[in-house]
N, C-alpha and C positions, 0 to 999 in steps of 0.2 A: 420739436414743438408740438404739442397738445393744442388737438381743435377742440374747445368747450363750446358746449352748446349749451344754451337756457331750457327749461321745462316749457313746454305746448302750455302748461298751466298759468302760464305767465302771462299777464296784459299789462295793458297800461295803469289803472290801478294799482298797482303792487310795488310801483315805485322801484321795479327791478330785482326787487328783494325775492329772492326765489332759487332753486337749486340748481347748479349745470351741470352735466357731467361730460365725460369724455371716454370715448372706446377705442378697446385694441381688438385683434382676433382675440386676446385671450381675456381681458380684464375692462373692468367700468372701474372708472374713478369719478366720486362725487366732490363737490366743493359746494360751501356756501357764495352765493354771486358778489353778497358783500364785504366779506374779506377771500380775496381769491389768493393774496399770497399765504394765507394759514395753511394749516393740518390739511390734506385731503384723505377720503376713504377710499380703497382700492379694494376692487372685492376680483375676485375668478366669475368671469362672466354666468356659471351655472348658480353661482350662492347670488350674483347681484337679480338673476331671474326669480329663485326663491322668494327674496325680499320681494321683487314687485308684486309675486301673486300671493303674499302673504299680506300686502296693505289692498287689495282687489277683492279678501274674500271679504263674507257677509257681515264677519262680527269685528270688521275691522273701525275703529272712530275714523282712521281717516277717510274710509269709503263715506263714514256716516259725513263727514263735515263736509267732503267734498258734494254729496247729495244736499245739504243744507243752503252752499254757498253758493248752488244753483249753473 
């Protein structure tokens, strides 16, 4: 069994809606919170690192929207 956890980004506003994912030693798997029996993404924990510091740099929208939504 898969412990999912929600994103830190999540409050109560969001009405839940938001991403979880779950870790091995060796892999992160993403899901959408609100359909959790679909599709999930599995990535090899060094490409799921990738991705987060490729949405962290400077020219990324979602750095920009998450600095908007304060």
């Amino acid at each position: 069994m898969e412990n999912w956890r929600k994103s830190s980004y999540s409050g109560p506003d969001d009405g839940n809606n938001c991403v979880e994912i779950s870790t091995s030693p060796t892999h992160v798997s993403i899901r959408d919170s609100k359909a959790p029996t679909r599709a999930t993404l599995t990535l090899p924990t060094p490409a799921f690192t990738t991705f987060l510091d490729g949405l962290k740099a400077p020219h990324s929208t979602v750095t920009d929207f998450a600095r908007l939504r304060g």
